[in-house]
RODO-2510 file (C-alpha; in nm, 4 decimals, decimal comma):
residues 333
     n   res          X          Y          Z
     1     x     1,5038    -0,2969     6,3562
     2     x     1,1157    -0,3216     6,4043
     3     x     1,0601    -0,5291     6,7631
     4     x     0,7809    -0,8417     6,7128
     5     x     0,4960    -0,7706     6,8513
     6     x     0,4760    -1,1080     6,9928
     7     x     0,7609    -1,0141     7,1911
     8     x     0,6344    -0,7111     7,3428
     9     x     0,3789    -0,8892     7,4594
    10     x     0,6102    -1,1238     7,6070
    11     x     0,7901    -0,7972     7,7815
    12     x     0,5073    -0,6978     7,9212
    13     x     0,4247    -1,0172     8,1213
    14     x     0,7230    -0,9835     8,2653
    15     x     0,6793    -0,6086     8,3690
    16     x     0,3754    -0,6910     8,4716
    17     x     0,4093    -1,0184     8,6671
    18     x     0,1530    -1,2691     8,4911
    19     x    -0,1164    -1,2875     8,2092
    20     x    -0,3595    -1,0254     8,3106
    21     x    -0,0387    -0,7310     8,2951
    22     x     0,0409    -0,8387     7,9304
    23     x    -0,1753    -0,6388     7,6782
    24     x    -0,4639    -0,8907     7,6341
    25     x    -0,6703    -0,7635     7,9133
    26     x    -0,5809    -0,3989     7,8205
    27     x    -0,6729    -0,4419     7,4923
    28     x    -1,0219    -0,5763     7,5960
    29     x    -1,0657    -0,3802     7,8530
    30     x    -0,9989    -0,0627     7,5513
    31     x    -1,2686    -0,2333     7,3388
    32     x    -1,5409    -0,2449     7,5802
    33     x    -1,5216     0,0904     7,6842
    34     x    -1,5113     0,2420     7,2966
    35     x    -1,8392     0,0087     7,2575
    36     x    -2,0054     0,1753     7,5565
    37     x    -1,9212     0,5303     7,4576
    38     x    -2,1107     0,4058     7,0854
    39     x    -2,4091     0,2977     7,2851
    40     x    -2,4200     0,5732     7,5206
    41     x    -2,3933     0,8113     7,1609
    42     x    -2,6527     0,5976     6,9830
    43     x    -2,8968     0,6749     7,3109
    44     x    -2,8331     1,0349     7,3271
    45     x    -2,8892     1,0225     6,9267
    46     x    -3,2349     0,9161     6,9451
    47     x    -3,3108     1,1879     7,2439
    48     x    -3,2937     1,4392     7,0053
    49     x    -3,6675     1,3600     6,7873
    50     x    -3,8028     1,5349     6,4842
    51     x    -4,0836     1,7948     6,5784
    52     x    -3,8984     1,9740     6,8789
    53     x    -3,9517     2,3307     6,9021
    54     x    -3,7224     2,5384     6,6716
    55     x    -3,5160     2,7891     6,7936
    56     x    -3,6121     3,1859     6,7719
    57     x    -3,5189     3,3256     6,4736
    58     x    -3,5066     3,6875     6,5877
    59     x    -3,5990     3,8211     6,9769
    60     x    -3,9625     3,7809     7,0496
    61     x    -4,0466     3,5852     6,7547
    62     x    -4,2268     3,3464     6,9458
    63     x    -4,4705     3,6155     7,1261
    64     x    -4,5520     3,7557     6,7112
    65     x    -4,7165     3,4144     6,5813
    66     x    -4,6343     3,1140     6,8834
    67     x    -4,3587     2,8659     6,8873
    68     x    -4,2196     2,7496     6,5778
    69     x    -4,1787     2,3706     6,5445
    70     x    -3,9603     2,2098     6,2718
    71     x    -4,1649     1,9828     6,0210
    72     x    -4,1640     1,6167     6,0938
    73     x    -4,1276     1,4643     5,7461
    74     x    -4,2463     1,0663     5,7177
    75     x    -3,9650     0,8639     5,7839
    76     x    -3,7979     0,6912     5,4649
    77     x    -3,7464     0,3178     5,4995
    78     x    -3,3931     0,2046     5,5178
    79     x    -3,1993    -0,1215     5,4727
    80     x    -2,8218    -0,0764     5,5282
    81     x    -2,6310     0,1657     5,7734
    82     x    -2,2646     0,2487     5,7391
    83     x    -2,0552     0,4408     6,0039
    84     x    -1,7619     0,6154     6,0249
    85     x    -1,6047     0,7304     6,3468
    86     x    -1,2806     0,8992     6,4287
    87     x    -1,2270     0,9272     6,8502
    88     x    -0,8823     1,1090     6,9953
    89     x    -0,8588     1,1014     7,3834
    90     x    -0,6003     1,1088     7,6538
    91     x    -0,5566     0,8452     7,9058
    92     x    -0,3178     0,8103     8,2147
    93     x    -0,3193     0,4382     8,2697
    94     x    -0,2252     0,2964     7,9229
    95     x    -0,1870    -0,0589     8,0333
    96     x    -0,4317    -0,0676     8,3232
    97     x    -0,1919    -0,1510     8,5862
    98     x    -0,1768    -0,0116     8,9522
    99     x     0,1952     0,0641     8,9363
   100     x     0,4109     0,2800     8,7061
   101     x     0,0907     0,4097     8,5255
   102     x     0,1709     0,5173     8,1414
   103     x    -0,0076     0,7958     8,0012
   104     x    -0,0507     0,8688     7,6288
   105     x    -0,2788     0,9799     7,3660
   106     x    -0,5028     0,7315     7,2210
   107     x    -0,6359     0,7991     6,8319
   108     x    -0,9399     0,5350     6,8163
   109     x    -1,0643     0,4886     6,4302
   110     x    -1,3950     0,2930     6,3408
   111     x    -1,5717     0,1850     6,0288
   112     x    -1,8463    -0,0604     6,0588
   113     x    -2,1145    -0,1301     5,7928
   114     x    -2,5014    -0,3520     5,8667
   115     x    -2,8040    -0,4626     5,7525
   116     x    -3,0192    -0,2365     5,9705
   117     x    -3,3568    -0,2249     5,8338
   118     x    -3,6137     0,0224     5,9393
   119     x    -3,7313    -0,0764     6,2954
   120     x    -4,0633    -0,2617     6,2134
   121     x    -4,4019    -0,3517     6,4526
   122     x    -4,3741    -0,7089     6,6104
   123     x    -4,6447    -0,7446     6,8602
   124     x    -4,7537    -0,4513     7,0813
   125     x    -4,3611    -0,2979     7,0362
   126     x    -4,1115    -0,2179     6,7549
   127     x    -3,8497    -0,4756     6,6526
   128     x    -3,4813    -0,3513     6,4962
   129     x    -3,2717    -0,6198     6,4328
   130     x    -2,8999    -0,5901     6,2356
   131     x    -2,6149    -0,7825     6,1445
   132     x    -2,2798    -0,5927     6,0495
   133     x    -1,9164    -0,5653     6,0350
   134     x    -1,7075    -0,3374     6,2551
   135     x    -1,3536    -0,2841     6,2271
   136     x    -1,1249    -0,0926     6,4599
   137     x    -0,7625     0,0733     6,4641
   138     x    -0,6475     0,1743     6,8319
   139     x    -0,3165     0,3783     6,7622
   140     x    -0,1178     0,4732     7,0691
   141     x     0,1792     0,7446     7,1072
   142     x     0,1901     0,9626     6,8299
   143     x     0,3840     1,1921     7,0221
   144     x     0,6683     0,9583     6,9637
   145     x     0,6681     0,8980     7,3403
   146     x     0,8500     0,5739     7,4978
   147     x     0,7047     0,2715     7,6980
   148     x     0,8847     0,3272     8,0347
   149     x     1,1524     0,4899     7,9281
   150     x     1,3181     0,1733     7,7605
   151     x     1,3418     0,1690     7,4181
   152     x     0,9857     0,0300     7,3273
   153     x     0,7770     0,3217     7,1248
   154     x     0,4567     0,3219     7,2281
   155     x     0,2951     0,2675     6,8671
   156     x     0,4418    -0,0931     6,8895
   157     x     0,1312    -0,1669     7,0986
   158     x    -0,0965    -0,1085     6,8468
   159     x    -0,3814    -0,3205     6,7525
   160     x    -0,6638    -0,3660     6,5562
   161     x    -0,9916    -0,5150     6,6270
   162     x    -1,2453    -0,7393     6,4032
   163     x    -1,6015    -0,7920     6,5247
   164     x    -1,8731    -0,9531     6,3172
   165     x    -2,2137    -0,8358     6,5298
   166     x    -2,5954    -0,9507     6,4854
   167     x    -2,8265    -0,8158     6,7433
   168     x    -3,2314    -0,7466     6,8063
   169     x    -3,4031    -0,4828     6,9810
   170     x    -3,7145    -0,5181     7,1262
   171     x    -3,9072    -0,1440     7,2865
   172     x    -4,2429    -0,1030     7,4145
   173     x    -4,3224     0,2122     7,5378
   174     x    -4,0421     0,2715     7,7840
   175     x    -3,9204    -0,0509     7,8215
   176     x    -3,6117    -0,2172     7,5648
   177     x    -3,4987    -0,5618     7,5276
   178     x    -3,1886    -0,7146     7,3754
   179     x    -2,9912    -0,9504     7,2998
   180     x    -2,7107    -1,0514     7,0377
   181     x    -2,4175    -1,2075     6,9431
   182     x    -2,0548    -1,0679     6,8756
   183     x    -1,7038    -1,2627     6,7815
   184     x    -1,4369    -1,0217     6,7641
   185     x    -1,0416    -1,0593     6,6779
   186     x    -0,7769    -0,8322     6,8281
   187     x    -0,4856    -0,8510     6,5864
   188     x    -0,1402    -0,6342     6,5908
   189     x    -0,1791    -0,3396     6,3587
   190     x     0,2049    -0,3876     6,2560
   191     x     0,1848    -0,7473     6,0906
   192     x    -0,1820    -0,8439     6,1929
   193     x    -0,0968    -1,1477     6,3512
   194     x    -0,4184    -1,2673     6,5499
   195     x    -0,3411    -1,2428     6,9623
   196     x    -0,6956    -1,2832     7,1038
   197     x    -1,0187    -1,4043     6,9675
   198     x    -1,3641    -1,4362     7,1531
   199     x    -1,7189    -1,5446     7,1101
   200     x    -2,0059    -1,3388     7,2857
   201     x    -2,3671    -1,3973     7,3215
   202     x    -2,5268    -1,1029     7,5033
   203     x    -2,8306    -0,9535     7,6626
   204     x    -2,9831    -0,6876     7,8140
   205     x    -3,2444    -0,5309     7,9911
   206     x    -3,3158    -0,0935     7,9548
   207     x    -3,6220     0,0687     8,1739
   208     x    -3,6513     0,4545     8,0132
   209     x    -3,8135     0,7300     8,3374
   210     x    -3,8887     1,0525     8,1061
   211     x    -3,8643     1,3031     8,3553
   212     x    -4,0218     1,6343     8,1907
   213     x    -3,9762     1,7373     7,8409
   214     x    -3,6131     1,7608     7,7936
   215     x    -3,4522     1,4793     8,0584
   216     x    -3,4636     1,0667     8,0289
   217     x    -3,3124     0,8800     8,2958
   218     x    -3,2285     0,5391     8,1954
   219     x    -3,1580     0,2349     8,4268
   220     x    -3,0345    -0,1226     8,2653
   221     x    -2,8741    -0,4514     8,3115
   222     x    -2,6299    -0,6019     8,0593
   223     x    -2,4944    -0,9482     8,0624
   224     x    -2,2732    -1,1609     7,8422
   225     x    -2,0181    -1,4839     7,8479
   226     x    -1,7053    -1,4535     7,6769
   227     x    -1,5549    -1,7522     7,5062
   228     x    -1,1972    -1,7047     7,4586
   229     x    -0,8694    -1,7949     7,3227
   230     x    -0,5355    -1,6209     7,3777
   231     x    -0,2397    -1,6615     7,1649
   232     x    -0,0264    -1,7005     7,4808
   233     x     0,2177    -2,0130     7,5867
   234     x     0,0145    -2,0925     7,8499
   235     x    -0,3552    -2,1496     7,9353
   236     x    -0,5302    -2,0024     7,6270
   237     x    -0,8523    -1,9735     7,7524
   238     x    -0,7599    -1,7793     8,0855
   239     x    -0,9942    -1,4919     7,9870
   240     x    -1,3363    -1,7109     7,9524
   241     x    -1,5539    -1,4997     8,2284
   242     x    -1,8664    -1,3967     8,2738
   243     x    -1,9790    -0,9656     8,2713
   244     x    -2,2881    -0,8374     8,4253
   245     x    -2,3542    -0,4373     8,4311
   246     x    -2,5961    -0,2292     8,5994
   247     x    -2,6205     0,1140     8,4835
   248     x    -2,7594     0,5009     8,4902
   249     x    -2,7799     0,7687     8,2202
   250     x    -2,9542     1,0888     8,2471
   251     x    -2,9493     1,2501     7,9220
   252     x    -3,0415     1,5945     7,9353
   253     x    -3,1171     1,7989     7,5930
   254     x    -2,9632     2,1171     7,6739
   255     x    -3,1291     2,2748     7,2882
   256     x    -3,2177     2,1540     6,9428
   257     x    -2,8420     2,0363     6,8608
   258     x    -2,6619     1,9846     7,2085
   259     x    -2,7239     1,6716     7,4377
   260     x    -2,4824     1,6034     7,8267
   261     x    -2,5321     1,2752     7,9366
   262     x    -2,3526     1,2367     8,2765
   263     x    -2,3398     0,8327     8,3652
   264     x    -2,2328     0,5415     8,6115
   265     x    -2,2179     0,1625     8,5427
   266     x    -2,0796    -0,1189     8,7612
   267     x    -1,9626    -0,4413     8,5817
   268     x    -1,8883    -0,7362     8,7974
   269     x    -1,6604    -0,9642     8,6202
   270     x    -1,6830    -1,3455     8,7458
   271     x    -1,3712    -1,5860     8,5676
   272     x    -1,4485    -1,9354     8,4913
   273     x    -1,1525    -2,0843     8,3462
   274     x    -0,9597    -2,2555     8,6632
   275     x    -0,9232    -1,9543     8,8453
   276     x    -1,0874    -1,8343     9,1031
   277     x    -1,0953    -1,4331     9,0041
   278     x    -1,3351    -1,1869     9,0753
   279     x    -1,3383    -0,8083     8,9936
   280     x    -1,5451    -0,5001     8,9978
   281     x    -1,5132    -0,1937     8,7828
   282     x    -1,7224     0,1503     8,8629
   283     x    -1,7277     0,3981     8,5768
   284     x    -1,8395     0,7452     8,5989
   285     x    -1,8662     1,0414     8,3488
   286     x    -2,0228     1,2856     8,1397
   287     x    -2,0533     1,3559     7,7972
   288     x    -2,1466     1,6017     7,5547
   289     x    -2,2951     1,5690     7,1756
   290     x    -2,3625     1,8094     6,9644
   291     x    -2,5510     1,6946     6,6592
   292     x    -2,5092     1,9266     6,3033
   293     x    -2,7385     1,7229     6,1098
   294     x    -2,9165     1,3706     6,1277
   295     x    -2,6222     1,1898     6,0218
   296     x    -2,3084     1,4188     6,1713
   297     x    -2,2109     1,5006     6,5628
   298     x    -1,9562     1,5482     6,7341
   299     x    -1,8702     1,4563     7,1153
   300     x    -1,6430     1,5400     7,3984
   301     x    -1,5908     1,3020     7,7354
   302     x    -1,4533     1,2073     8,0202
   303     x    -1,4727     0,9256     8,2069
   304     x    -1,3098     0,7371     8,4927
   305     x    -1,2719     0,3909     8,6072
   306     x    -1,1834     0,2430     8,9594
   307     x    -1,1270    -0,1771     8,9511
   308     x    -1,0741    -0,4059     9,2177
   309     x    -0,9508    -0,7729     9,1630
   310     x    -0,9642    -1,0621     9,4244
   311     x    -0,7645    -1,2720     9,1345
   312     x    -0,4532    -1,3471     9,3767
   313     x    -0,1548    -1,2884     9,1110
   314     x    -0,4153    -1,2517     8,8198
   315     x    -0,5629    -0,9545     8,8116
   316     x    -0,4700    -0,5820     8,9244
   317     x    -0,6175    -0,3224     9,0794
   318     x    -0,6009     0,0221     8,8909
   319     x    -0,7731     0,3737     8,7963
   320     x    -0,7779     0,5211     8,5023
   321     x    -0,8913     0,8823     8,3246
   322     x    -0,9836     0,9146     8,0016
   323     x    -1,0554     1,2578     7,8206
   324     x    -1,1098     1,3710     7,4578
   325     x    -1,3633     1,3826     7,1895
   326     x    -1,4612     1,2699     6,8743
   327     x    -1,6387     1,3091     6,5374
   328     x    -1,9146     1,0392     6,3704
   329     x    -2,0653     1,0227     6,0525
   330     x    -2,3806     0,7859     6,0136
   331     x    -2,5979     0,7461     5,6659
   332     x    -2,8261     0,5551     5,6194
   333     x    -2,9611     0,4044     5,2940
***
């Protein structure tokens, strides 16, 4: 007999001992780090510019008739960009809790469409606004393996998320503004009942230090406010907070095709519906893309967290390593 998801949910508050142990905060907490790993991709991405020198074709080529350079062809305007992404990773702390950590494997599946025109001059900079769709499949155990050894398979903690996204970025020389707006819905994959919803205006600052030809440190501040509502019996809106990041990316082009971008970021996390909860989360990593063509690369990670709560009851302490890799296909028409 298939268990309601609902009442996993309900299993896990009671492992865990309140609302921040069921799989609400997990879930989020899953989302926001698959939409930093996009962003960190989509700044590596543009690292790697038309007109870099071509590699040797045969030894000494380059001291017969100079370095080669490939051929930077005008850009073509586009309108729309569609993405498909496909993401398998490990993690040790399935449920982000301090105690009785659960490891798994974690397949991560994304296709998100927009209206991304051609980034066009507004004032002394370059403006690139979209507005899109993104949907996401987060599918858990498919080794079959067991939530605590009770009878609970893993995969019946699956979810699905629903984000509707508009956004504008701003660049001037080295400097990028941006801000946006994103309402996403976290649904259970089995019967896609709706167990979280939230509405997020954002912002952000970025500051780009080129730091000789083939190395761009970046240093930026991101902020939001998250309106929620939980499907829970009990204060709804627990999870309305408030998230500001600081954070640091070197991204190092290693050849024509191959990009490492080691990282850190520090969110603080301030909670505004009557509680009085507090945490911190440092991330760290690297990661390494390898680009085929314009619109096909491929990635490998790893990353890992350390949060502290002051939430008495609320929130929990944890850490948490991720590992794996992935494969993206962008076009854009």
């Amino acid at each position: 007999m298939q268990v309601n998801s609902k009442l996993i949910l309900l299993s896990l508050f009671f492992f865990g001992g309140y609302e921040a142990a069921a799989q609400v905060p997990g879930a989020l907490d899953q989302v926001d780090s698959a939409q930093q790993r996009r962003k960190a991709e989509q700044s590596a991405h543009s690292s790697v510019q038309d007109g870099d020198t071509a590699p040797e074709l045969f030894a000494g080529e380059s001291s017969d008739i100079g370095p080669q350079s490939v051929l930077k062809m005008k850009a073509r305007k586009t309108w729309f960009e569609a993405i498909a992404d496909v993401q398998y990773f490990y993690t040790d702390n399935m449920f982000l809790t301090e105690q009785n950590k659960q490891e798994t494997g974690v397949l991560l599946s994304t296709a998100q469409f927009a209206l991304a025109p051609t980034p066009y001059d507004l004032g002394p900079g370059r403006f690139s606004p979209r507005i899109g769709y993104r949907h996401q499949w987060y599918d858990f155990g498919l080794d079959g393996a067991k939530f605590d050894s009770s009878s609970f398979r893993l995969n019946q903690f699956d979810f699905n998320a629903q984000t509707v996204f508009t956004d504008g970025q701003w660049s001037h020389e080295n400097w990028i503004l941006e801000a946006g707006f994103d309402f996403t819905r976290l649904m259970s994959t089995a019967s896609y009942d709706e167990f979280y919803k939230e509405y997020v205006p954002r912002w952000g600052v970025q500051r780009l230090f080129p730091v000789g030809d083939k190395t761009v440190v970046s240093l930026g501040y991101e902020g939001d406010y998250r309106f929620s509502t939980a499907d829970i019996f009990f204060n709804n809106d627990f999870n309305d907070r408030t998230d500001h990041s600081f954070f640091a990316l070197c991204t190092r082009t290693l050849c024509q095709y191959a990009v490492i971008q080691p990282y850190y970021r520090f969110k603080y996390t301030r909670f505004t519906a009557n509680t009085d909860r507090q945490d911190y989360l440092h991330s760290l990593g690297v990661a390494l893309y390898c680009f085929f063509t314009p619109n096909i690369s491929l990635r490998g990670f790893v990353s890992y967290d350390i949060k502290d709560s002051d939430g008495r009851n609320q929130g929990q302490d944890y850490r948490r390593l991720d590992a794996g890799g992935g494969l993206n296909v962008t076009v854009r028409f």
